[in-house]
C-alpha positions in Angstrom: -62.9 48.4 56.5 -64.6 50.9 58.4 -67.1 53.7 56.8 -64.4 56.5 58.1 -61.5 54.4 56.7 -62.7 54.6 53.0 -63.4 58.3 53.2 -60.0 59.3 54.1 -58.8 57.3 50.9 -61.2 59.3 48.6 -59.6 62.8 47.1 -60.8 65.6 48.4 -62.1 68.4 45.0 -60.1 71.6 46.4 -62.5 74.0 44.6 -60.4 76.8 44.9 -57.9 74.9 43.4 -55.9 76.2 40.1 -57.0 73.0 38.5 -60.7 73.9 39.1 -60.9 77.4 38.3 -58.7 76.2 34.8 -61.7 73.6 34.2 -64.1 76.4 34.6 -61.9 78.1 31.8 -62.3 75.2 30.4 -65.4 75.1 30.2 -65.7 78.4 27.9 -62.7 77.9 25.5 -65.3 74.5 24.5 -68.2 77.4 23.9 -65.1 79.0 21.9 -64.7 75.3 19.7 -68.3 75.4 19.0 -68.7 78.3 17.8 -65.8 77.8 15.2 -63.3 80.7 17.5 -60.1 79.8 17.9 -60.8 77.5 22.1 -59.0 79.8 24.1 -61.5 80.3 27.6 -60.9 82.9 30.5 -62.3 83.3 33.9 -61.2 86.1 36.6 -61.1 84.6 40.1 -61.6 87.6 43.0 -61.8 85.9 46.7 -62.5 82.6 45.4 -65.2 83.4 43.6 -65.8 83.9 39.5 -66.8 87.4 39.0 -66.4 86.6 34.9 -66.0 84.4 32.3 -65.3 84.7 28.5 -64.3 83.0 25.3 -62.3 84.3 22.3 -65.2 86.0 20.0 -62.9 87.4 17.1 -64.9 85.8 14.3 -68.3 86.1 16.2 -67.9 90.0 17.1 -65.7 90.6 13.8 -63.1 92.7 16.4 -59.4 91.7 16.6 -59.1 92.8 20.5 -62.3 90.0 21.3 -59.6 87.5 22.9 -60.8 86.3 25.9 -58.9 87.6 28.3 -59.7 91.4 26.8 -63.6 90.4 27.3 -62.8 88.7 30.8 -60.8 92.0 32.1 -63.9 94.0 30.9 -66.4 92.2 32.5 -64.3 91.8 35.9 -64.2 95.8 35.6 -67.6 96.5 35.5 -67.9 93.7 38.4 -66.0 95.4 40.8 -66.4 98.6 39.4 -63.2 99.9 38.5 -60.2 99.0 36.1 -58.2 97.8 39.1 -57.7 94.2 39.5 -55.5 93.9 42.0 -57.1 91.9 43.7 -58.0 89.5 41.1 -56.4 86.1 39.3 -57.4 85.5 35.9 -57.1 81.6 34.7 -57.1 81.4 31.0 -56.4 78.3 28.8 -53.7 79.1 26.4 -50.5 81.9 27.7 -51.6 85.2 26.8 -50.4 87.5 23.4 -48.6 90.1 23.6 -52.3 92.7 23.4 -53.6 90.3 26.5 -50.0 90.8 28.3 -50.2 94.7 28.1 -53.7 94.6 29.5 -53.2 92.4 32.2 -50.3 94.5 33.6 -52.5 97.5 33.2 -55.5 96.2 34.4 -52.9 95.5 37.2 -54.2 91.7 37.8 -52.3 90.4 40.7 -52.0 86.9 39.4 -52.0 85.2 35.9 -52.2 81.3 35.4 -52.6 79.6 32.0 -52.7 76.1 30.5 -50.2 75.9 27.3 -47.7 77.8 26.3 -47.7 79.6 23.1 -44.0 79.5 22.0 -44.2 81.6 18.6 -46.4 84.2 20.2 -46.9 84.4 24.1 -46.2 86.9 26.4 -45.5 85.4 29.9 -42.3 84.0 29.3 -42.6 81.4 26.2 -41.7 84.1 23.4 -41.6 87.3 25.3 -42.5 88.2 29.6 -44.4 91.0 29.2 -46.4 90.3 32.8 -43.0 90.5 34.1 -40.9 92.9 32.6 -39.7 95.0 35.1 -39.8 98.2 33.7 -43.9 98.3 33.2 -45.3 99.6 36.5 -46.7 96.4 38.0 -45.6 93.0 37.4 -48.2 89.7 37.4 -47.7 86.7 39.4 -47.3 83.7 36.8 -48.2 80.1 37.2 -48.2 77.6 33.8 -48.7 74.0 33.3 -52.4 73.8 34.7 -54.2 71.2 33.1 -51.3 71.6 29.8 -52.9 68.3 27.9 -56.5 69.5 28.2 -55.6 73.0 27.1 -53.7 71.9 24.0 -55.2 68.9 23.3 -58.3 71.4 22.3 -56.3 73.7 20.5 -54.5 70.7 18.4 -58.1 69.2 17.8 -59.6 72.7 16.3 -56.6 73.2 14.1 -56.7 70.0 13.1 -60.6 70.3 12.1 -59.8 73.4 10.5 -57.0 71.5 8.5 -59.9 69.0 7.1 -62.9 71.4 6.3 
C-alpha cells in the first residue's frame, strides 16, 4: 500500500466542526464538575474562531443568573463590543433554560447548538422553544444531538456523585 493510499483512509479532524467546538464546551462544563457546579460548559463561536468560553459558576459566584451561557453571552459582548451577536454560534453542553433562552434571542445569537436535551426544563424545544417562538423579535437557528452521550454522561455522573456524598 502506498504512503498516499493510507492517508486518504485516515479521518480528516474538521475543526470547525459542531463536534469540535462542543468538545471545546466540553472541555469547561469538566472545569464545572471539578469545581462541584452543576457540568454545563459554553463557548461562542464568531467566524470559526472562540471569542469565549464559560462554565456554570452558581455555587462559586453565589448568583442564580451564573449559567454558562449568561457568562459566555457576556464575555462574547465585551469581545466584539456590543450586545449583538448576530453573527455568532454559541455551543453549550446541556439545551438551555428558559433565563438562557430569553438571552440568547435577545442577545440575538444567530445559531444555538447543544448536547442533551433537558426534557423537565429546556427551552429549545424539549419542554418549551423559546429560541423559536415566533413572536419574540428574532428567532435562533437550533442544532441538538452533538456529542448527546458525552454531554449527559457527565451530568448523570455528577448527579450521581452528589447522590453518594
Amino acid at each position: 500500500m502506498r504512503y498516499t493510499e493510507c492517508m486518504e483512509e485516515e479521518p480528516v479532524i474538521d475543526l470547525a466542526s459542531d463536534a469540535h467546538f462542543m468538545g471545546e464546551a466540553l472541555r469547561q462544563a469538566h472545569r464545572a464538575y471539578e469545581a462541584a457546579e452543576v457540568p454545563v460548559g459554553a463557548v461562542v463561536v464568531r467566524e470559526g474562531k472562540i471569542i469565549a468560553r464559560a462554565w456554570n459558576q452558581v455555587e462559586t459566584l453565589k448568583d442564580a443568573t451564573a449559567h454558562a451561557e449568561m457568562l459566555a453571552i457576556t464575555q462574547a459582548e465585551n469581545e466584539v463590543g456590543d450586545w449583538r451577536l448576530n453573527d455568532c454560534d454559541l455551543y453549550v453542553t446541556k439545551e438551555p433554560c428558559p433565563m438562557c433562552a430569553g438571552a440568547l434571542v435577545h442577545a440575538r445569537l444567530r445559531r444555538v447548538i447543544f448536547g442533551c436535551g433537558d426534557p423537565k426544563g429546556g427551552a429549545a424545544g424539549s419542554w418549551i422553544n423559546l429560541l423559536q417562538t415566533t413572536e419574540l423579535n428574532h428567532r435562533c437557528e437550533v442544532s441538538s444531538g452533538v456529542r448527546t452521550d458525552e454531554c449527559a454522561g457527565l451530568l448523570r455522573a455528577f448527579f450521581r456523585q452528589r447522590r453518594l456524598d
